[in-house]
DONU-236473 format. One record per residue (C-alpha): residue in three letters; z, y negated, x. Coordinates in steps of 0.5 Angstrom, whole numbers, padded with zeros to 4 digits, always signed. Example, Ala and Ser with C-alpha at 12.3 -4.5 7.8 and 13.67 -1.06 7.14 Angstrom:
<koltis>
ALA+0016+0009+0025;SER+0014+0002+0027;
</koltis>
This chain:
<koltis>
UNK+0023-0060+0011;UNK+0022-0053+0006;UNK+0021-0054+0000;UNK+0026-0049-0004;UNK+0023-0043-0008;UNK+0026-0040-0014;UNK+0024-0033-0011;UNK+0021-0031-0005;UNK+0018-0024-0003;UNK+0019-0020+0003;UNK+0013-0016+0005;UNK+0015-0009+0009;UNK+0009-0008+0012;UNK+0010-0004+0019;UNK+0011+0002+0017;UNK+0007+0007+0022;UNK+0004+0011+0017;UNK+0004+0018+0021;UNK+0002+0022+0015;UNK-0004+0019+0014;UNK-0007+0022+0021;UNK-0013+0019+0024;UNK-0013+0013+0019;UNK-0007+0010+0022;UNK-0007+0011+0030;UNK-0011+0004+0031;UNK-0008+0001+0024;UNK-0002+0000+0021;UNK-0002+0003+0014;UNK-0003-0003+0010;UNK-0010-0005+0013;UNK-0012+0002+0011;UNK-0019+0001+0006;UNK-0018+0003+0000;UNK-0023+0002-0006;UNK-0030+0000-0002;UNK-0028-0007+0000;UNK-0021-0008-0001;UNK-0014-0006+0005;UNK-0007-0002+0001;UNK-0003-0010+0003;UNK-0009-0014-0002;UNK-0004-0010-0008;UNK+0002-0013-0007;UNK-0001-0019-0004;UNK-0004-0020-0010;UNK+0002-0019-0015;UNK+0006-0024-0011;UNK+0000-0030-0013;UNK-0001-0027-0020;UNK+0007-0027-0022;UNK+0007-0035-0019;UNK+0011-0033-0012;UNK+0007-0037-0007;UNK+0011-0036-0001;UNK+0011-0029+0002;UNK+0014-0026+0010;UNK+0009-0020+0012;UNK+0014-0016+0016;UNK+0010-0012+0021;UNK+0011-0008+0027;UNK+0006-0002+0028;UNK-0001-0004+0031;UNK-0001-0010+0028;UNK-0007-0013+0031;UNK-0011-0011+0025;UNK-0007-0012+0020;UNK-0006-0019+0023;UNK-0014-0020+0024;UNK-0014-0018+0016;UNK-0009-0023+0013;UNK-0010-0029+0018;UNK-0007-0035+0014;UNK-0007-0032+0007;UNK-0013-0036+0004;UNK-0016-0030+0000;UNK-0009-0030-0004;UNK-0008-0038-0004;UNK-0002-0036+0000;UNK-0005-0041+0006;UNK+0000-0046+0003;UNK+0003-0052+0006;UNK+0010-0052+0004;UNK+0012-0043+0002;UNK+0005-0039+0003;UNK+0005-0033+0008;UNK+0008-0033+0015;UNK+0007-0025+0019;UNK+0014-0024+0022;UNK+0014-0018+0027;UNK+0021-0017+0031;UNK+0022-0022+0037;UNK+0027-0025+0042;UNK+0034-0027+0040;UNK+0040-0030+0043;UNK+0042-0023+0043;UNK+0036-0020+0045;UNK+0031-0016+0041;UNK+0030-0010+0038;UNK+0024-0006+0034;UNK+0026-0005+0027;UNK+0030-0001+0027;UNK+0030+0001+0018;UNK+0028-0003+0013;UNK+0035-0007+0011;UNK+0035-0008+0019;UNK+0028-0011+0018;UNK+0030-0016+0012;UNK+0037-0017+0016;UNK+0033-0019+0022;UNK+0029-0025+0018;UNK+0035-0028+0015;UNK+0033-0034+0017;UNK+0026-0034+0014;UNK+0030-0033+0007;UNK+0036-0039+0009;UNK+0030-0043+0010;UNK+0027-0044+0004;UNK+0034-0043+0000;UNK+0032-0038-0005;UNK+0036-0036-0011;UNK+0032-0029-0012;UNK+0028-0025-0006;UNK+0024-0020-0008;UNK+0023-0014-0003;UNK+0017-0010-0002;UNK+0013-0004+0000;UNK+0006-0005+0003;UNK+0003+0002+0002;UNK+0003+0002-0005;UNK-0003+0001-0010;UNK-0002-0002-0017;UNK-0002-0008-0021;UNK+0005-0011-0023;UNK+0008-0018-0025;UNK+0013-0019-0022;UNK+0016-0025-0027;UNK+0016-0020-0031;UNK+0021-0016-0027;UNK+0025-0023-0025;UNK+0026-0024-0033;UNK+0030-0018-0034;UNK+0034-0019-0027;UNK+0036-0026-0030;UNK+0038-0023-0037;UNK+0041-0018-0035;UNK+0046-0022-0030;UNK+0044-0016-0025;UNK+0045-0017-0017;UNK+0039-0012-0016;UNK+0034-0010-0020;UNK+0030-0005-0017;UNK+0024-0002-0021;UNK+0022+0005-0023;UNK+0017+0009-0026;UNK+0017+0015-0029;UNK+0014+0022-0025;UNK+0013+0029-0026;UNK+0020+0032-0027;UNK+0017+0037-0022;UNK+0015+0032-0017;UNK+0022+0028-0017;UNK+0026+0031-0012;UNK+0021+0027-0008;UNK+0024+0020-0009;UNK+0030+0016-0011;UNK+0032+0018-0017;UNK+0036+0013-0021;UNK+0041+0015-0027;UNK+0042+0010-0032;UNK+0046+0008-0037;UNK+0042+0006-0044;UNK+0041-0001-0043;UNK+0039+0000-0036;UNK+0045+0000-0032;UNK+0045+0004-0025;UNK+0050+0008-0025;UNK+0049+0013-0020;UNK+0043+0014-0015;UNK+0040+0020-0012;UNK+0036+0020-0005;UNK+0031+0025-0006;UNK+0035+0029-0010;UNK+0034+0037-0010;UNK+0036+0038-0018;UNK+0035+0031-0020;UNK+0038+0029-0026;UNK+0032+0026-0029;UNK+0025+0023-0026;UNK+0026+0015-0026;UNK+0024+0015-0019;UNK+0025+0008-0015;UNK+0018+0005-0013;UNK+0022+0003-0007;UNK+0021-0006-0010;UNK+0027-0009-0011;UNK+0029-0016-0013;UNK+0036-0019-0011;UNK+0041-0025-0011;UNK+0040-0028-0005;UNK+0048-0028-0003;UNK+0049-0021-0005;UNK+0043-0019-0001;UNK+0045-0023+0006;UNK+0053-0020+0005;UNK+0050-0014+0003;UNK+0045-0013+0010;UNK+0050-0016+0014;UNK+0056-0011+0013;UNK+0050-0006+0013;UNK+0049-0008+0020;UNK+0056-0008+0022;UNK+0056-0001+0019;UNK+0056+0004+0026;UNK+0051+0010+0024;UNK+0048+0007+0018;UNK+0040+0008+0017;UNK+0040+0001+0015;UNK+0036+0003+0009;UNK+0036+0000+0002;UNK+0035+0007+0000;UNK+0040+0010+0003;UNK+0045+0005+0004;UNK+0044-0002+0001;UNK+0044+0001-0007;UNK+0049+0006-0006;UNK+0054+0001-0003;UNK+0053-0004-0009;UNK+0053+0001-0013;UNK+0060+0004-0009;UNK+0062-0003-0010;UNK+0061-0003-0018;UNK+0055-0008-0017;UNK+0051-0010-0023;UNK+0045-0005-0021;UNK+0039-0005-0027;UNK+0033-0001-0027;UNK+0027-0005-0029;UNK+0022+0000-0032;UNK+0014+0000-0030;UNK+0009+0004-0035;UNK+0002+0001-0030;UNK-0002+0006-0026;UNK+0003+0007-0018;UNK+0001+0011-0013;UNK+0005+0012-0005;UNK-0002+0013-0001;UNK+0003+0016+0004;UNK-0001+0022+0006;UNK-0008+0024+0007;UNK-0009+0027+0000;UNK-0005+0021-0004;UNK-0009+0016+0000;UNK-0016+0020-0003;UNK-0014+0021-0010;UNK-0012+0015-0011;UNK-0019+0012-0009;UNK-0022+0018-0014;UNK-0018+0014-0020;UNK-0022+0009-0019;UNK-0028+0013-0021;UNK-0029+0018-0028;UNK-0031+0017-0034;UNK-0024+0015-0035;UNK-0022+0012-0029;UNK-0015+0012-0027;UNK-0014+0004-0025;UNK-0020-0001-0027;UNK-0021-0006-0021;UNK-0026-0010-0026;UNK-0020-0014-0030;UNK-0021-0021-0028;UNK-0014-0023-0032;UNK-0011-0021-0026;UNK-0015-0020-0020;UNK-0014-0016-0014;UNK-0016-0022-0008;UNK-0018-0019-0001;UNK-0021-0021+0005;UNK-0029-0019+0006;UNK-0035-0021+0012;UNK-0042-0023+0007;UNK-0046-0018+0007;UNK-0053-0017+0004;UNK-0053-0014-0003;UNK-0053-0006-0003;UNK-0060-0002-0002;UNK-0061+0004-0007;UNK-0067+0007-0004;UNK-0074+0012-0009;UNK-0070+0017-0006;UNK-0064+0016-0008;UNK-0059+0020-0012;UNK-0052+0016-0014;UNK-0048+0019-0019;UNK-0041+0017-0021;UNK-0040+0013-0015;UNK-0038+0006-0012;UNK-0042+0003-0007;UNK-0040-0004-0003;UNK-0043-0009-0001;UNK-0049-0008+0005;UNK-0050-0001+0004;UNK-0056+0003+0004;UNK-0057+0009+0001;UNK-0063+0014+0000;UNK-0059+0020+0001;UNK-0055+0023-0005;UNK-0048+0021-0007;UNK-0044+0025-0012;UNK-0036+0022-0014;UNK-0035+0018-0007;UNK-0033+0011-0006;UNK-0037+0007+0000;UNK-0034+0001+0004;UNK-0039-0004+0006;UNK-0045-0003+0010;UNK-0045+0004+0010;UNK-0051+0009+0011;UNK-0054+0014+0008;UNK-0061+0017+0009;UNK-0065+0021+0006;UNK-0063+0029+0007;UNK-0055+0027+0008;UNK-0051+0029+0002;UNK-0044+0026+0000;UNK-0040+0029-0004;UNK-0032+0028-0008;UNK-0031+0023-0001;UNK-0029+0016+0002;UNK-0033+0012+0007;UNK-0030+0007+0010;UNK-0034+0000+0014;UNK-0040+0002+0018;UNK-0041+0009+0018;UNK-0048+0013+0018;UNK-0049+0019+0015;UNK-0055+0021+0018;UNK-0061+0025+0015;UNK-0060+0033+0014;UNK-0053+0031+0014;UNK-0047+0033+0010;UNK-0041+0031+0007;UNK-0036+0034+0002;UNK-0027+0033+0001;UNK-0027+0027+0008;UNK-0025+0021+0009;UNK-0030+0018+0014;UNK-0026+0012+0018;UNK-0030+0005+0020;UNK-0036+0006+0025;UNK-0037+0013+0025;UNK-0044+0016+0025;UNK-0045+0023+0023;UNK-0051+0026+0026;UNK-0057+0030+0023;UNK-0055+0037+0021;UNK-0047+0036+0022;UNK-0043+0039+0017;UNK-0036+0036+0016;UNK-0031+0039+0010;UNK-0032+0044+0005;UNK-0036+0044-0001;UNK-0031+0049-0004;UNK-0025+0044-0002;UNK-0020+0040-0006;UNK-0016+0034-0006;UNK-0011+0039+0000;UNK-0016+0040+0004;UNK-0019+0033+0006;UNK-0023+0033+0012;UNK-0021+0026+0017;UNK-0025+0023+0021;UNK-0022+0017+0026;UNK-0026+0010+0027;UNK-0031+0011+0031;UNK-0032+0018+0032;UNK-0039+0022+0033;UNK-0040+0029+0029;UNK-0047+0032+0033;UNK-0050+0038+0029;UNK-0046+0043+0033;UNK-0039+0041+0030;UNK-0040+0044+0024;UNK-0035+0047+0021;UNK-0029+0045+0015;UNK-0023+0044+0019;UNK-0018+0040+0015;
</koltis>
């Protein structure tokens, strides 16, 4: 028997992240690191325990075997429940055979048993490669008072930024009356956040004629929300005011670990009123050595740094010895920088090393023009160079 769930929250987590380059050719985009010590996937994880919903489908796809290992049973989020909790849902064998995820409707409408079983009034989709704090409650609130079918959530981007996303138009009290899949002369700049919350019924009839549909995208951009909305549904936006970023991309993905940093960070992780939950091994306390220089920087647990850091964020068990210098970078898990070593504008994926004298990025760069570094690569002193 499963317990019935008021809501529950569909997780889209096998996206192949190709705009993040080397970072993703062994790991699904949610278990990219982030922070020093967290992975993208721990911000919606995090959401769902913080609002009070406990039972959450991780859908993946694309090397998930990382993301499998990182997640495991949800303790670290207290999803690790006996009725609800986390359950990974990657595509499998049918009556009728089986398919990859062919869009992200097609990835819900093939787990609509997952969703019958626990019988919810509300199911609330997600992305997994997001980075923000939200309280979903607060969202399942407004979709409750306004009688909405879908409620979909929105933030406010640069007017010339929102040609790049799913635009919504709205009447004064919120009602949808029209959406724009990347608009190229968007009427305003409520851009969808790609989270929506949907009567469970509504949701299954709406993914079932999609499937039905010959030469759909099964997408909810590009199919779902226009055909509720061909069909005068009840379709309100809910407007999120908190810190939001898509880390799609390579350059996204190291501003959004430089807003955790500044005199004025961007996103404070300290908050302990909602607290982002992760996954981490124990490791030793970090080392700042005599001849160490750290300015502005966060270093994660089991680090030893006797070199110089500038504006960078270290991952656990990172290296810096004395000479190297990082500068305005993101280290992941287990790099060493060695001594003579630089590093400037990159993001230097896990167990890498950096050999004495190499030269990777350009002082001179910016936040389009990041040096990427794969897992496990090895720069000798030869390799010199700024290529981005």
């Amino acid at each position: 028997m499963y317990c019935k769930k008021e809501c529950i929250a569909m997780l889209l987590a096998g996206g192949q992240g190709s705009r993040l380059y080397e970072l993703t050719q062994q790991t699904a985009k949610p278990a990219v690191s982030f922070g020093g010590k967290y992975r993208i996937i721990d911000f919606p994880l995090s959401n769902c325990i913080n609002s009070g919903i406990d039972t959450v489908g991780v859908l993946t796809q694309y090397q998930p075997l990382a993301l499998n290992e990182y997640i495991g049973n949800g303790a670290p989020w207290d999803l690790d429940r006996t009725r609800g909790g986390l359950s990974v849902l990657p595509p499998y064998q049918g009556s009728k055979g089986s398919d990859w995820y062919k869009g992200t409707a097609n990835a819900i409408y093939q787990n609509i048993q997952f969703i019958r079983k626990y019988d919810p009034d509300y199911v609330l989709i997600l992305s997994g490669d997001h980075i923000y704090r939200m309280d979903y409650a607060a969202m399942l609130a407004a979709h409750k008072a306004n009688k909405a079918v879908c409620t979909v959530a929105t933030i406010e981007v640069p007017m010339e930024e929102a040609s790049r996303f799913g635009i919504c138009n709205t009447n004064p009290d919120g009602r949808i009356y029209e959406f724009e899949e990347k608009p190229k002369k968007p009427k305003n700049n409520q851009a969808s956040m790609g989270i929506y919350i949907f009567n469970t019924q509504t949701l299954i009839q709406y993914l079932t004629d999609d499937e039905n549909t010959p030469g759909s995208s099964n997408d909810f951009g590009k199919n779902i929300i226009p055909n509720l909305l061909n069909n005068k549904e009840r379709l309100f936006a809910f407007t999120f005011s908190g810190y939001w970023k898509d880390v799609g991309t390579i350059s996204s993905l190291w501003e959004a670990n430089m807003d955790l940093i500044g005199e004025r960070p961007l996103l404070d992780l300290s908050k302990t009123d909602f607290k982002i939950f992760s996954r981490n091994e124990a490791r030793p306390p970090q080392f700042i050595g005599q001849s160490a220089t750290v300015q502005n920087s966060m270093i994660s647990e089991g680090c030893v740094i006797n070199g110089c850091v500038r504006n960078s964020i270290l991952s656990g068990g990172v290296v810096i010895e004395e000479g190297a210098v990082v500068e305005n970078s993101v280290i992941m898990d287990d790099v060493t920088v060695h001594a003579g070593a630089t590093v400037f504008y990159s993001i230097v994926d896990s167990d890498s090393e950096i050999c004495d004298g190499a030269v990777v990025g350009d002082r001179q760069g910016d936040k389009d023009h990041i040096r990427v570094i794969a897992k496990g690569t090895v720069i000798a002193a030869e390799e010199k160079g700024d290529r981005t």
